[in-house]
Structure formats: C-alpha cells, structure tokens
VOLO-503213 format. One record per residue (C-alpha): residue in one letter; y, x, z. Coordinates in steps of 0.5 Angstrom, whole numbers, plus 500, padded with zeros to 3 digits. Each point is the difference from the previous one (the first is absolute). Layout:
N
a;Y;X;Z $
...
***
This chain:
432
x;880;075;021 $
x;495;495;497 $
x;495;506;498 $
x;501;503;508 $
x;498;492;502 $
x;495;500;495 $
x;497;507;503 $
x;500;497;508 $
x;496;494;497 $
x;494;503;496 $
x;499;505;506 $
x;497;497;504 $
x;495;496;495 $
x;500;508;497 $
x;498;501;506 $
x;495;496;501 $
x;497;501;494 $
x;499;508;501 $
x;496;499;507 $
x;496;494;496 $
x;497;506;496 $
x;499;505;504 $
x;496;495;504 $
x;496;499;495 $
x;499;507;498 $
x;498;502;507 $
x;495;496;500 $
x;497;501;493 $
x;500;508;503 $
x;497;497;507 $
x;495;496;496 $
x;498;506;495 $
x;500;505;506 $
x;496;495;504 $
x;494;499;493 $
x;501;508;499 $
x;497;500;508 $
x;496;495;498 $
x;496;504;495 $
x;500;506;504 $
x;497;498;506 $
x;494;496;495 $
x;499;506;497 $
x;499;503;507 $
x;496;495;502 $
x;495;501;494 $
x;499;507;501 $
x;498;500;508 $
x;496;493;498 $
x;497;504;494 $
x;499;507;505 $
x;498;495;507 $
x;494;497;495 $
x;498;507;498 $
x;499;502;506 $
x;496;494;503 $
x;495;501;495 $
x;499;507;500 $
x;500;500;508 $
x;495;494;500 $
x;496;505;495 $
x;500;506;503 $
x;498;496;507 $
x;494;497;497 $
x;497;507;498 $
x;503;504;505 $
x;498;496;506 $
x;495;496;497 $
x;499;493;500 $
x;504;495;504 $
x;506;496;501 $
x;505;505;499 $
x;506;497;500 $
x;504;505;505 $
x;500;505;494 $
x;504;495;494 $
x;504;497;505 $
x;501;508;503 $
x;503;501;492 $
x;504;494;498 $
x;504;501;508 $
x;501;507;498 $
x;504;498;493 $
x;503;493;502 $
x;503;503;506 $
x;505;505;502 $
x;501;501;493 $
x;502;509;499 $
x;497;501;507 $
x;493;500;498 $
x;497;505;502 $
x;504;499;507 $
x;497;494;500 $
x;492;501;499 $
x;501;506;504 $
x;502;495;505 $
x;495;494;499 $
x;495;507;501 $
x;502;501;507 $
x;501;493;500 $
x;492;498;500 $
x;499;506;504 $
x;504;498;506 $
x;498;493;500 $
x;493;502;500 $
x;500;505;506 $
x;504;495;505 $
x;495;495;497 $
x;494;504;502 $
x;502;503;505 $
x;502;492;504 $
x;495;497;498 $
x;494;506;502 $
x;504;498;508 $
x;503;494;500 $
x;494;496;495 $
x;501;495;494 $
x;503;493;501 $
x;508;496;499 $
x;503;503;505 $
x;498;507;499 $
x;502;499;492 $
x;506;498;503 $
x;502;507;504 $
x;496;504;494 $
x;506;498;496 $
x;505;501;506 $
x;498;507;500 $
x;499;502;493 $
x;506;497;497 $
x;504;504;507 $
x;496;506;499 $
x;502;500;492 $
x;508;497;502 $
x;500;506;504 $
x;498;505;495 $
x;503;497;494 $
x;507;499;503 $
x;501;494;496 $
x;496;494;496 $
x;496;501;494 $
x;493;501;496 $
x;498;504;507 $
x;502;495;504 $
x;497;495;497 $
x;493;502;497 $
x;499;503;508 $
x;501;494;502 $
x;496;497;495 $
x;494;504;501 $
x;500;500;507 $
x;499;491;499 $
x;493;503;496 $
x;498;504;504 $
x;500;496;506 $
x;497;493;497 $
x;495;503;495 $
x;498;506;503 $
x;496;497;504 $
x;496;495;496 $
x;501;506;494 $
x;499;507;502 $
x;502;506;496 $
x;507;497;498 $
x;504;507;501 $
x;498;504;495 $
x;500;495;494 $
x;508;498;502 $
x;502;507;500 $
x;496;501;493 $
x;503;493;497 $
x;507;503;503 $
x;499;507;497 $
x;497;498;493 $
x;506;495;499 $
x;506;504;502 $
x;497;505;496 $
x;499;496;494 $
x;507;497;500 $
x;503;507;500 $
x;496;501;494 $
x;503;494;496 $
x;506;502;502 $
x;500;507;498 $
x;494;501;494 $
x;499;493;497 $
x;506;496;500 $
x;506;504;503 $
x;508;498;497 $
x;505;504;497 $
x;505;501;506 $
x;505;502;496 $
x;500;492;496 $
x;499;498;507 $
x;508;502;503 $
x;502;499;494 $
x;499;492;500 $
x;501;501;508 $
x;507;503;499 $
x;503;497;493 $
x;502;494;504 $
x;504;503;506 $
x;503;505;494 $
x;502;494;496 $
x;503;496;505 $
x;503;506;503 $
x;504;502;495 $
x;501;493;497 $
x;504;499;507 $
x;503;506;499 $
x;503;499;494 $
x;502;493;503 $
x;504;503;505 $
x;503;504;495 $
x;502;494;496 $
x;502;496;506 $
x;505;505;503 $
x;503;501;491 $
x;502;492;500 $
x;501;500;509 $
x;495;495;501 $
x;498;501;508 $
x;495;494;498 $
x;496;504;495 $
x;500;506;504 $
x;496;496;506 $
x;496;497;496 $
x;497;507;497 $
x;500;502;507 $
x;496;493;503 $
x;495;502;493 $
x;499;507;502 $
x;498;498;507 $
x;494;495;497 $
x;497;507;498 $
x;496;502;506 $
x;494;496;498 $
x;500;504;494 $
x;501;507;503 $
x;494;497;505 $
x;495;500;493 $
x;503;507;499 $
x;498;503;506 $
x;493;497;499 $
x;501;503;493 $
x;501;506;503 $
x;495;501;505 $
x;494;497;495 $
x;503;505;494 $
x;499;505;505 $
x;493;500;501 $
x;498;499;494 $
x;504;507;498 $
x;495;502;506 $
x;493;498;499 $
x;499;498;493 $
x;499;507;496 $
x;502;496;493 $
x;506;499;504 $
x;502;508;502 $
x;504;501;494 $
x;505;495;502 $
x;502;503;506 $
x;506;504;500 $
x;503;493;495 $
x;499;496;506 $
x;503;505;505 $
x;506;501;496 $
x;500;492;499 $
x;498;499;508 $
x;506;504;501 $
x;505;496;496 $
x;499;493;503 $
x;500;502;507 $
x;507;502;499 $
x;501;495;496 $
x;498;494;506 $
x;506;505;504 $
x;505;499;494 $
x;498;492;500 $
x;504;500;506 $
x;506;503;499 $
x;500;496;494 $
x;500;495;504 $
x;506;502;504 $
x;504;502;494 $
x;499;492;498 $
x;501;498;507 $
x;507;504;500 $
x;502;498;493 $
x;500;493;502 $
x;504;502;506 $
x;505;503;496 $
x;502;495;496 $
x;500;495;505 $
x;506;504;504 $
x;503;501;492 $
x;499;508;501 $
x;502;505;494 $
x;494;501;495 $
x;501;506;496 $
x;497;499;493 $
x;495;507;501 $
x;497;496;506 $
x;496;495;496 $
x;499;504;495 $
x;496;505;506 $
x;497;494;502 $
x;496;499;493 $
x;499;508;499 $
x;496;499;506 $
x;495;495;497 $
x;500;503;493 $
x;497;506;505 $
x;495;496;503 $
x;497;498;495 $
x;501;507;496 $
x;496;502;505 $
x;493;495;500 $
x;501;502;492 $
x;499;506;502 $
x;495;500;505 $
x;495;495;495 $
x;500;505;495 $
x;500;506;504 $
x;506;503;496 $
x;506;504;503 $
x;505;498;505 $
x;506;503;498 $
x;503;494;497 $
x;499;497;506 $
x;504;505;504 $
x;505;500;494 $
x;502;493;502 $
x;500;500;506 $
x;506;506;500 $
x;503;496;495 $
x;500;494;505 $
x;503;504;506 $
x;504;502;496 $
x;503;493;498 $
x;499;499;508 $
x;505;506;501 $
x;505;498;495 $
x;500;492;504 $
x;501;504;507 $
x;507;504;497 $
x;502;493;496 $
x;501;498;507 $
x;495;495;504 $
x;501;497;506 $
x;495;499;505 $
x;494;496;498 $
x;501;505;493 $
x;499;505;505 $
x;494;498;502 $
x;497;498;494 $
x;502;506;497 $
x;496;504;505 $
x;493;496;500 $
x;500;501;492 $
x;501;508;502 $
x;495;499;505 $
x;496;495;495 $
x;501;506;494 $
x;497;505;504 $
x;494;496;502 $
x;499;499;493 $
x;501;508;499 $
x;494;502;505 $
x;496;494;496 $
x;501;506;495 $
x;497;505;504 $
x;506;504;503 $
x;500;503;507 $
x;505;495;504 $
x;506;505;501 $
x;499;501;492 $
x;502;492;499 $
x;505;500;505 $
x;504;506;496 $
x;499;497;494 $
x;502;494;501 $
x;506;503;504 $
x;502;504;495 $
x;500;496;494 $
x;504;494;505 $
x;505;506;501 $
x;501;501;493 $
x;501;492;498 $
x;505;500;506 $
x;503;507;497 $
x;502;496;493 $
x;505;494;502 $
x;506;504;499 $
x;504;499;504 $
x;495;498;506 $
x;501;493;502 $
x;496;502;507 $
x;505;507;500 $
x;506;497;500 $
x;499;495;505 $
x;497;505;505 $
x;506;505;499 $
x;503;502;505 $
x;509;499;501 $
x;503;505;501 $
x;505;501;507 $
x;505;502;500 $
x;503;503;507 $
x;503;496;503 $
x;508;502;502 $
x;501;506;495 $
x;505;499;494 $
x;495;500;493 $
x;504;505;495 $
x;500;495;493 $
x;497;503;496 $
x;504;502;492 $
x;499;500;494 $
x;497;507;500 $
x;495;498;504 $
x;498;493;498 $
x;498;503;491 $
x;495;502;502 $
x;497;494;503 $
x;503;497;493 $
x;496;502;495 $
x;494;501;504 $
x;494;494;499 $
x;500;494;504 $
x;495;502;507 $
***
C-alpha cells in the first residue's frame, strides 16, 4: 500500500520531468535543423553571388567591344537580373526580358511619334506599355517590368538622345545570353547535391515524427502524437525550398551540357519527392488520427505502431537510394513488410479512428510505391495483397469473429438435439 502512494507521488514529478527533456530535445533539433537551413541557404547565396558577379563582368566586357564604347549598363544589369531572379526559370526569364524590351520600345515609339514628348505623355506611354505587356504576359513579371522600364527611357531620352532602341535591345540580348552562359558553361551546380540538401530536411522530420507518432501510440501519449502532428505541419516552408530546388535542378540537367549526364538521377529523384509531398500529408492525418484515437481511449493493437515506424524506415530508404542511385527494391520490401503489419492491426481489431488511420498508412504506403516507379494499380495491389496476408496470420482473426454472423434458427419448429454421435466429430476437431 505504501510502495502504490510512493508510485502516485513520484508520477507526476516523473512526469514533468520526462516533458522537461523532450523540451529540450526539441529544441536542440529545432535549433540544429534551423543552423543545417542556415548553412545551406549560405551556400546557395555564394554560388548565385559568385555567378551573378561572373556575368556582370563578362556582359560589360562583351557590351564594350561588341557595341562600342559607352555606358552599357543595361547589358551587366540585363545579367545579374537573369541569375538573381526567378531562380530555375532563366532562361523563361531572359526570353521575357526579351520581349520585355521590345514591347516597350514599340509603344514608346509609336506614342511619342503621335503624341510628342512631355510629363503627361511619359505617363500615358508607361500606361499603355505596361497594359499592353499584362495583356500579353497575362501575369506580372521581367516582361511587365522591363516594358514598362524601357518605354520611361524611351519617352524621356529619346528625345535629347536618339538612337536608343537599338542599343537597349542588344544590352538586352548580350545580357541574358551571358547569364545563361554562367549558368550552363562556366559555373553550373550539381543538381543532384542541390535536391539532396533541399530534401534531407523534410526527409529528417518526416520520418523523425513518424517514429514519434510511433512511439506515442507504444506508451498512449495523445499529447506526443499532437506535437509530431503540429511539427509536420511546420514542414511547408521546407518543402516550398524544395520545390524551388526542383525547378532549378531541372534547368541545370537542360541547358548545362556538363550536367546532361545527371539527368536520368535527377528524373528518378524528382519523382521520388513529388509523391513524397503527397505522403507529407497522409503523414499528417496518420498523426492527426492517432491523437484522436488515444484521446477516446480506442484499442491500439501492437502491429499498429510498428507500421507506422516501417513507413519511415521506408522513407528514408528511399532518399538513400535516390542519392546513391542504387536500387529500389529495399524500399518496396519495407514497405510490404509495413502493409503487412497494417493488415495484422485491422484483424487484431480497431475501432474507428484505428480504421482510418490504417487506411491513410495504406494510401501512404502506396504513394511511397509509386515514388519507386510502380504503375498505380501495381501499388495499390501490392500494398492490398501484403494487407491481406497480415490480416490473414492472426489466428483466429479478431475482425472474423466479430463480423461472423449468428445463425437463426426458424422460429416455431422443434430443433432435434443433437447425440453423442453427432457432437464426436465436433469433439476431436481443432478450435475454429
């Protein structure tokens, strides 16, 4: 009796305790996360600082003995706008600054050959060109901008210094071609080193939770499982730099020669971490779930958790094999072996939140599938079949004896008994 008041008064400072060092855990993972995030994006600022510099030196050089002596600064400026912005879509952007120039240098001229030069008309010049580039564009952006931008030169120095359109279209031209240059020839990045830094963090937190939620729904803790589930949704920032990681990979495996090899890797890999932002939802409602189901006390059978782990234990399989380029089949046998352990929870029996979160880790495991390179249909029947078979080895299954049905028996007729005869059989047969 004294040893059971002993336990009930240490529990709560235990408590405390325990929630005190996963406090501080957290945050030493935040803060290291937070550093590795630091590091990358310096890294990232010193290549595109290192290319934009590059450009703008050759594109002044080029300007200089191309077109002759002069204040080109349209052509260095032209450079450094094609790498600093709208990183990944380069050479959409100089194409764009292109038509950009061009635009503003026909309403320009146009407006001022029938309306002359003073403030009011600079005003409807700019009016016009940026209207007439919005309706060609559709959208803002380097067109918009460098229409509007030429079409104020065109109206204001035009008229104390002709011959400006020619010149403006050449700096134009000389520095987008000099920024794609830098890209692709002298200073082009290894895309694969570039979606790896840009995915290991959403892979790191992804699975990290995951085992969380795992270990939470071990020792039913509806608290740790809301915390995993309000630190996975934190992960939209991360896979917003992914996305851009994408998109400028993408154009490095296109325009850069010395990158061409890597193309195929960065398809499979590009792949992968599409349906990886897909699991990153399911993730979340498997977390979601969990906290609900341990908040209403519902059963949670041991294969259940231990499904939830294999699902990271795929994941991060899978941005192994992705890196290294080697093969996926590990990936797929892990997760079999965790639809397995899916199946195995369902038949222990569940009840309704268990249900749902056993099929959003069936949907999850089929994402992750088709991350691999499976047809659709070839991950849902994988993933179904290996359910079948867990559900298949609790003997007898829970789920099939709650779902038997009770037979009848009609009512108003005698029912003979049955004999000793009849009932042997019965006797030395195995337990249904």
């Amino acid at each position: 009796m004294t040893d059971r008041r002993a336990d009930t008064v240490r529990s709560p400072l235990d408590r405390a305790v325990e929630r005190g060092g996963l406090a501080l855990s957290r945050a030493r993972a935040q803060g290291g996360a937070a550093g590795r995030n630091r590091l990358r994006q310096l890294e990232i600022t010193v290549v595109i600082s290192a290319q934009a510099g590059l450009a703008a030196a050759l594109a002044a050089l080029l300007a200089q003995e191309l077109l002759g002596s002069g204040a080109h600064v349209f052509a260095p400026a032209a450079a450094v706008g094609t790498i600093a912005t709208a990183i990944g879509q380069r050479a959409r952007r100089t194409f764009e600054l292109l038509v950009g120039v061009g635009l503003g240098i026909v309403v320009g001229d146009l407006l001022r050959a029938l309306l002359g030069s003073g403030s009011w008309q600079t005003g409807l010049v700019v009016t016009l060109a940026i209207a007439t580039a919005l309706l060609v564009a559709g959208r803002g952006g380097a067109l918009v901008g460098q229409a509007g931008g030429t079409a104020v030169l065109i109206a204001t120095l035009a008229p104390v210094q002709p011959g400006l359109e020619l010149p403006r279209i050449f700096d134009a031209l000389v520095g987008g071609l000099v920024g794609l240059f830098v890209v692709a020839l002298l200073l082009p990045v290894n895309p694969i080193r570039v979606l790896d830094r840009a995915v290991e963090p959403v892979v790191a937190r992804l699975t990290e939770q995951l085992d969380a939620v795992a270990h939470a729904l071990t020792r039913r803790d509806a608290d740790a499982a809301q915390r995993a589930l309000e630190d996975l949704r934190g992960l939209e920032p991360d896979i917003g730099r992914l996305n851009d990681a994408l998109s400028g990979a993408e154009e490095v495996v296109t325009i850069a020669p010395a990158r061409w090899h890597r193309r195929a890797q960065f398809h499979r890999y590009a792949d992968a971490t599409q349906h990886l932002e897909r699991l990153l939802l399911y993730a979340r409602s498997i977390a979601r779930r969990s906290a609900t189901a341990l908040q209403y006390d519902e059963p949670i059978p041991p294969a259940l958790p231990d499904a939830v782990a294999r699902l990271g234990e795929a994941v991060r399989e899978l941005k192994r094999a992705c890196k290294s380029g080697e093969d996926l089949e590990r990936t797929r046998e892990l997760v079999r072996q965790g639809a397995e352990l899916a199946g195995r929870a369902w038949s222990q029996g569940v009840r309704t939140y268990g249900e749902a979160m056993i099929s959003d880790l069936r949907t999850g495991q089929s994402e992750l599938l088709r991350a691999t390179g499976c047809r659709p249909e070839d991950a849902n029947g994988t993933v179904r079949r290996a359910a079948g078979a867990g559900e298949a080895e609790a003997r007898p299954p829970v789920r099939a004896r709650m779902s038997r049905p009770v037979p009848r028996r009609p009512a108003g007729r005698h029912q003979p008994k049955a004999t000793g005869r009849e009932l042997a059989p019965a006797r030395a047969g195995p337990a249904g």
